[in-house]
N, C-alpha and C positions, 0 to 999 in steps of 0.2 A: 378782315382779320388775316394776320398771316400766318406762317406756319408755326411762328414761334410765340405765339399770343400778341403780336403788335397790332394796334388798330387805327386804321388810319382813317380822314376823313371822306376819300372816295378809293375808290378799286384804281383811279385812273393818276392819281396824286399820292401816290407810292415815296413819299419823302419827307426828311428829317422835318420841314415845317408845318408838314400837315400829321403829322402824328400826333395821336387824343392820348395816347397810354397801351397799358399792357393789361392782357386781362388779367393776367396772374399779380398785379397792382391796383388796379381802378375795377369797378363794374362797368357794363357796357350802358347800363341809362346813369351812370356820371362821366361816362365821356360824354356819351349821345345829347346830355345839356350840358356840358361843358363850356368854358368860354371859348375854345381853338374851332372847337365845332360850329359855334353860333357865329363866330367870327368867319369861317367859311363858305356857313349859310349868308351871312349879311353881302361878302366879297361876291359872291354867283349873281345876288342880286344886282346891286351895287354897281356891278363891272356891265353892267345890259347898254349897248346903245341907244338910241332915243327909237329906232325904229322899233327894238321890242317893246320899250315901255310902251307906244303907242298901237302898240299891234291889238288886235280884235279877241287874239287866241293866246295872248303871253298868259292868260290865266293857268291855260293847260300847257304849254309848252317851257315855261318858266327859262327861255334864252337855250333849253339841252343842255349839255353837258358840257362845261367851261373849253373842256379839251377840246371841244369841236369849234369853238369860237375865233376862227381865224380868218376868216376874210371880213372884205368893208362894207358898212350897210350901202344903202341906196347914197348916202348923203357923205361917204366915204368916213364915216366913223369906223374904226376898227372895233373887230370886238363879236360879229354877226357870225352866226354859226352856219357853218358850210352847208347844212342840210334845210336852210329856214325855205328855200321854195318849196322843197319835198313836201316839208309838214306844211307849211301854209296852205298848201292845196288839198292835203289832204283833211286837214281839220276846214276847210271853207266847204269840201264836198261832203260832210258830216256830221254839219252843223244843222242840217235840218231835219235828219233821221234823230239826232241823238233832242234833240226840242223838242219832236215828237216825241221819244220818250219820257221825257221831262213830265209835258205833261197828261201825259197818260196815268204816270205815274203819280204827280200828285193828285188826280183825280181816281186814285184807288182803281186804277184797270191795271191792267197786264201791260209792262213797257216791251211785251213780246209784238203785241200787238202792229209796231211797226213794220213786220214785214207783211201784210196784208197792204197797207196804209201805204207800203214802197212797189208793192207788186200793181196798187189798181195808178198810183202814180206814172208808172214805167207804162200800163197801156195805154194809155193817154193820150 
């Protein structure tokens, strides 16, 4: 939102096409399901090259932040977000801590319980 009640549909998309309304006009959950919003929401998806669709972790990454999508995937589709090695490594070194918590968790223990579970790992 900005300083004069405009509300747009990212911090980072600050322009006349991505404007939902004015708070002192609309509520913020009728823009928040709005059609310009969900039209926004569909375009982030929508615009992902096939290397995120097919990635292991687009669940949690969902392609970042459009603004950052400017370089070529592996397969030279435009569209890959500058930062996709960063997170890929860091959500693949993750991925096993955060399972163990999964299920810890669905089995009613403590999903704290991972740093035991990471420390007798690490002597190993």
């Amino acid at each position: 939102m900005e300083f004069n009640g405009d509300v747009y549909s990212c911090d980072h998309f600050v322009f006349p096409e991505y404007k939902l309304g004015n708070i002192y006009q609309k509520t913020l959950v009728e823009m928040m399901y709005g059609k310009e919003q969900e039209a926004f929401g569909a375009m982030k998806h929508n615009s992902l090259p096939q290397q995120c669709l097919n990635c292991p972790y687009e669940f949690a990454c969902h392609g970042e932040c459009p603004k950052n999508r400017f370089v070529l995937s592996e397969d030279g589709e435009p569209g890959l977000n500058y930062l996709c090695k960063g997170y890929y490594q860091f959500f693949d070194h993750v991925a096993p801590y955060m399972d163990f918590m999964k299920k810890e968790y669905l089995a009613e223990r403590a999903p704290a319980n991972v740093m035991e579970w990471a420390r007798e790992r690490r002597d190993k």
